[in-house]
N, C-alpha and C positions, 0 to 999 in steps of 0.2 A: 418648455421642456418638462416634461413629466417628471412628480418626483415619487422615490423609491427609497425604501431605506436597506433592504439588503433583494438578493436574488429572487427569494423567493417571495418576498411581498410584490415585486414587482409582475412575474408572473399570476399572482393571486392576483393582481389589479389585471390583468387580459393585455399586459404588452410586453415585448421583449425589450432588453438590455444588449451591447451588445459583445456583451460578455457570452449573452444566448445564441447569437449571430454565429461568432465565432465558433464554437462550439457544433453548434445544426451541423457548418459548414466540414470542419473536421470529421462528422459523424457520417457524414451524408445521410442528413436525415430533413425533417421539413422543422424546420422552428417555431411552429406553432403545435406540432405532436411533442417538442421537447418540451417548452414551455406548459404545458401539462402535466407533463412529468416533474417541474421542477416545481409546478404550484401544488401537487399531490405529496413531494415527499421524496419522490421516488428518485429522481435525479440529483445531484446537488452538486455546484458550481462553487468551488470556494474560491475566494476569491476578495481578501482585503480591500479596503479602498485606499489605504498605504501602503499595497506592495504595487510600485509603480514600474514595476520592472516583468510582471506577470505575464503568463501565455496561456490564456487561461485554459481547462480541462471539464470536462464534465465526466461524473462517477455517480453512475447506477444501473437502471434496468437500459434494455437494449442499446446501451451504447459498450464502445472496446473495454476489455477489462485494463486497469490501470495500476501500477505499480508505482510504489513505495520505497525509498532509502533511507536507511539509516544510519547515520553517521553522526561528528558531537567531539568535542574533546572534554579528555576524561584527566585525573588526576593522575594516571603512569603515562597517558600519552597528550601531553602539552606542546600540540605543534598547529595553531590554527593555519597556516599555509598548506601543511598537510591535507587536513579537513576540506581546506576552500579548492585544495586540488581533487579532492574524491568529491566535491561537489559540481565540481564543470565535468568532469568524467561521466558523472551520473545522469548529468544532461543531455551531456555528446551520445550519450548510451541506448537516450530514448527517454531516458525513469521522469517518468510523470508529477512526482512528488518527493520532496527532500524532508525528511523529519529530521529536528537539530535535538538530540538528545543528551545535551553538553552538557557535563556535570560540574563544572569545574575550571576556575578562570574568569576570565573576562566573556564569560557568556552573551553578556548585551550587545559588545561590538561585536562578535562573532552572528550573530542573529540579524542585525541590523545591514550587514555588511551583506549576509543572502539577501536579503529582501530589496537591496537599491541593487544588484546587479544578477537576480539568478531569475533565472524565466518560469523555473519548476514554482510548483504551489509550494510552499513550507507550513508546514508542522511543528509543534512543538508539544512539551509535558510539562505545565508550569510548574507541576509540583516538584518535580526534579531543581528549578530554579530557583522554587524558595530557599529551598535547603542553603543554594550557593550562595547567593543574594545576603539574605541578612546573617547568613554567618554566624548562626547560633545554636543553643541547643534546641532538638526537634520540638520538642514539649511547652518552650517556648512562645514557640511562633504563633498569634494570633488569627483567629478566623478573619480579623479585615487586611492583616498580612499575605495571608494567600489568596486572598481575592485582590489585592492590589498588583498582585505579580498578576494576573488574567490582565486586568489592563493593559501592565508594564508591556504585554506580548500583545495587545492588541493595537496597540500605539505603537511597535514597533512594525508592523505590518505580517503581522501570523497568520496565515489563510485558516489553517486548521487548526483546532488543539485539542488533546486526547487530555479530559477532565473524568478522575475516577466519582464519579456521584453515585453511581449506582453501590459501592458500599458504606454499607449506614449501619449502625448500630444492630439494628434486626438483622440484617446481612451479614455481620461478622458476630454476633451471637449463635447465626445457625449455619456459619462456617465451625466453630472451636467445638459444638455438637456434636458435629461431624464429620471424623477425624480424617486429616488426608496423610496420601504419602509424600506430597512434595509440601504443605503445605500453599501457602503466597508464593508465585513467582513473577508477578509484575512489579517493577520497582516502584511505581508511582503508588500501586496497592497494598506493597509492604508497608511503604510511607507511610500511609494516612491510618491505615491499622494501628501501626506503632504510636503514631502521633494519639487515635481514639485512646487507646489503651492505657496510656499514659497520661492523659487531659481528664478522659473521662466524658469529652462532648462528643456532637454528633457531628460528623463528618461535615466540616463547615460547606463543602462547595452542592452537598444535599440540602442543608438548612438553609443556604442563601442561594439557593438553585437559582429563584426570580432575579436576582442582584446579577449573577453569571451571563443569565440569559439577556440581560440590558445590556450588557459588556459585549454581548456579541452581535447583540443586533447594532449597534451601532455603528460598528467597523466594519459588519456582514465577517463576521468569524464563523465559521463552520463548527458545530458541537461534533467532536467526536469523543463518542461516550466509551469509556475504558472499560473495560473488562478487567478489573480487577482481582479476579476468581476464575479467570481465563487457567487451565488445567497446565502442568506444568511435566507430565507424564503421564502416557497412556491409564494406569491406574485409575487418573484422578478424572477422566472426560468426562462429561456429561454425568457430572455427580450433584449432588444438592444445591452448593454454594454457587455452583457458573450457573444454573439454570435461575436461582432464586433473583439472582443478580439481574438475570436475562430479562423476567419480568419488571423490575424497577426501570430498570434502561425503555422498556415500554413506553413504561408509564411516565418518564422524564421527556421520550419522545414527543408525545402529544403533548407536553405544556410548550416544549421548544417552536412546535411548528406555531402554535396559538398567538407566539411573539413573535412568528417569521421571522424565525432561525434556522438555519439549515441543518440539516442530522446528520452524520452517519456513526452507525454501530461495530465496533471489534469486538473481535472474533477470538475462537482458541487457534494458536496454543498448538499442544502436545494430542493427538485424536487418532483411534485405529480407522484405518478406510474403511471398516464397515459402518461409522456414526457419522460419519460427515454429510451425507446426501441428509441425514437426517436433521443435522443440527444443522444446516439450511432452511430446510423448510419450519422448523420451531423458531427458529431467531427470525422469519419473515411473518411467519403467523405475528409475535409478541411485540415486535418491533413496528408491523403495520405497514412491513413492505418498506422503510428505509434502507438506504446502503449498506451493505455490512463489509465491514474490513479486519481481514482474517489475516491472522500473524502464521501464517504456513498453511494450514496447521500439519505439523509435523508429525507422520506416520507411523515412526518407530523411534525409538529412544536411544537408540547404540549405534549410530553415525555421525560423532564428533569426528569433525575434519571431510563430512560429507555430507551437511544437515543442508546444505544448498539443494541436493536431490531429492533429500527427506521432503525437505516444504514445497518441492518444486510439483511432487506428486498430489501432497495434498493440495495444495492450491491450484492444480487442473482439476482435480475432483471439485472441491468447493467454489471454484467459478463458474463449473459447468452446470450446478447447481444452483447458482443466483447469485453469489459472491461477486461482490464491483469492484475489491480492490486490494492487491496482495502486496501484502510484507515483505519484501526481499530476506530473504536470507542468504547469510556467505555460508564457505567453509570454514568460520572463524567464530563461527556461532558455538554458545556454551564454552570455549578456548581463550579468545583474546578479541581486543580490538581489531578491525577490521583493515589491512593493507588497502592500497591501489588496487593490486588484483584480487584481490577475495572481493572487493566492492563490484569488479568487472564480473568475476565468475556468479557471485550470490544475484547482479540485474540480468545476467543471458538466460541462468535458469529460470528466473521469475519473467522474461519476457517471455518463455517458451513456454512455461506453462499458462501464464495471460489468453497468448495468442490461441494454445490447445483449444483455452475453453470456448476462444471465441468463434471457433471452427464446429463444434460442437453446439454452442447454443445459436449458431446462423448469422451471427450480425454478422450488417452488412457489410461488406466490403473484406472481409476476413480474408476469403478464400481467395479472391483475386492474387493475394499473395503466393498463395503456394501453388496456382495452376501457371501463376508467371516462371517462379520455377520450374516447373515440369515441363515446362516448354521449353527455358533456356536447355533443360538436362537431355531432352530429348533430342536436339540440336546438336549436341557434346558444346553447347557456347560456353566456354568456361568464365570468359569474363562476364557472361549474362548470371549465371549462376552466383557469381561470387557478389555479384550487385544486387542481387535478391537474398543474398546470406544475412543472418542474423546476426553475426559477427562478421561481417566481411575479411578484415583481418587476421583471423583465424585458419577459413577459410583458404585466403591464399596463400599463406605462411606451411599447413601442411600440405600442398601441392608441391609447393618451391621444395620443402624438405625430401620431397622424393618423386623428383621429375620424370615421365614415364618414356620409353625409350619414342614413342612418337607422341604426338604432340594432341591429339586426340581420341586416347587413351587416358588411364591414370594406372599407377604402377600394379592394382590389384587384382586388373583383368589382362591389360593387357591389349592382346586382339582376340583374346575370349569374351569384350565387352559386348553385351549382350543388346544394348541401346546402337553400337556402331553396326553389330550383326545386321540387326532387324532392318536402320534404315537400309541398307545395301542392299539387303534379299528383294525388298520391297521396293526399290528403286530400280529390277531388274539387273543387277548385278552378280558378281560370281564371288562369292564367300569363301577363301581359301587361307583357311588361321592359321594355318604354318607355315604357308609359304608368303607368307606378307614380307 
């Protein structure tokens, strides 16, 4: 048996895993054009070798765009049953990947407890853990304390984990330069800001970058490098700090791949639709064509209790663009923790926008989806339609709410439906709407 220590080493050696297999197979694609892409960079499979419950995904160039959950328990809302139920939801749903962003509690069993029975990839922010973990104050915490929490999560089976490295001391020097209006709005970025500022050292997970990257080749952890300077409103987009960040996150990429590690890059954030096709192509230029994973980005600022549409727009834009993999967002974003259904509403819109893009940038097998509908629609098959619905559920729920007087109709046309007209005329029939 061949041996390999993560995905992409094994690719670099000219053979597939069959983590790669599976993956081809879901893609319809040939597994030796994937495995190319997964020994370049460009693909990345994440994919623990302790999450033994895995279904595995692949996230990057031409393959489906893939979506992201956020959930976690937090200090007002300690109900891990709750959590482990918005996490089989999120599965049932489609969502590709579950990020545990628990702040609070018995985090480890909650973590460990995804990973022996969730089939989605998981994510984690270790930094968020330290904080809970040893339970002390920030300034405290030692540089081999937070790099023991990276373990802590790669021994528990973490496929991915979003590590703020890209700010360092020069990075948050020519952030305080240059003043913003939201300042920091990544928590894990706050973090380690607060923690430099305070210590006075350099961002431990930059200075022992090499030590990180050992911890993840080992388990085959996925580096997903944080955007810690990621914009927090329009104001702040594509300003000094995210972009200066953008280039370290480069430059941290190439050491990652050199220990065949896997990469992928986040994204902003808050962005008006006129930057985003841009700040695609700059994070692929700087990045070198790794994955990037874009937290919406959200187009306007004044849609709390509606930012699920906000991200939904920018995240068809910046997938359509090269973007591999989106953030969900709810209607609960910026407000409160996230319900059952804002978990449902924040994965429909980030599946619709996924899917937009992937309509738009051609992968394969995209379209098949929506000529399968158009065909059932064209038919008037309503149970074909409703089995090609993105919510199914939904779907038939507002039909039932308002049944149309025949059964081949829907209540809005009527027998002015335009789909029933046409076959009729065209099937040599005699069209007479008012006297039906």
């Amino acid at each position: 048996m061949k041996q390999y220590t993560t995905q992409m080493d094994a690719a670099k050696q000219g053979f597939y895993t069959k983590e790669m297999e599976i993956v081809a197979k879901k893609e319809q694609m040939d597994v030796e054009e994937l495995r190319k892409l997964v020994a370049a960079g460009r693909v990345i499979i994440p994919c623990n070798k302790k999450h033994t419950a895995i279904n595995p995904n692949g996230i990057g160039e031409m393959l489906k765009t893939k979506i992201n959950v956020n959930l976690g328990i937090s200090r007002d809302c300690v109900d891990m049953d709750m959590e482990l139920a918005k996490v089989q939801s999120a599965v049932d749903l489609g969502a590709e990947a579950i990020m545990d962003l628990s702040s609070f509690g018995d985090t480890r069993t909650f973590r460990k407890k995804i990973t022996s029975t969730c089939s989605a990839m998981l994510g984690t922010v270790p930094i968020y853990d330290a904080v809970v973990y040893y339970h002390k104050a920030l300034k405290e915490i030692t540089a081999k304390e937070w790099l023991d929490i990276v373990r802590m999560h790669a021994q528990d089976g973490v496929d991915f984990m979003t590590i703020h490295c890209g700010l360092n001391r020069e990075t948050a020097k020519r952030f305080k330069n240059n003043k913003r209006l939201m300042n920091i709005v990544s928590r894990g970025g706050s973090i380690i800001f607060a923690w430099m500022e305070m210590t006075g050292e350099e961002n431990p997970f930059y200075q022992y970058y090499d030590e990180v990257l050992e911890i993840c080749r080992e388990y085959d952890v996925t580096m997903s490098l944080g955007d810690a300077c990621r914009p927090g409103c329009l104001a702040d987009a594509t300003d000094t700090a995210q972009i200066e960040e953008l280039i370290v996150l480069g430059e941290l990429t190439k050491r990652a791949w050199e220990k065949d590690v896997q990469v992928m890059i986040e994204g902003p954030g808050h962005m008006p639709l006129n930057q985003i096709e841009a700040n695609m192509t700059i994070q692929k230029t700087l990045c070198h064509g790794a994955p990037f994973y874009v937290l919406g980005p959200l187009v306007t600022d004044v849609a709390p209790g509606y930012d699920h549409i906000t991200a939904a727009i920018g995240g068809a834009i910046a997938a359509s663009h090269g973007a591999a993999f989106l953030c969900y967002v709810t209607p609960a974003e910026h407000l409160r923790l996230p319900n059952l259904e804002d978990v449902k509403e924040g994965i429909i819109a980030s599946k619709i926008a996924a899917h937009a893009a992937d309509l738009a940038k051609g992968v394969k097998g995209a379209r098949e989806w929506d000529d399968k509908m158009s065909y059932a629609r064209k038919k008037l098959d309503w149970e074909g339609m409703f089995a090609c619905a993105i919510d199914p559920e939904k779907a038939r729920r507002y039909r039932a709410e308002a049944a149309p007087e025949k059964e081949d109709t829907c209540s809005m046309c009527g027998n002015f439906c335009a789909v029933k007209n046409m076959n009729r005329i065209l099937d040599g029939e005699i069209v007479s709407i008012f006297d039906e």
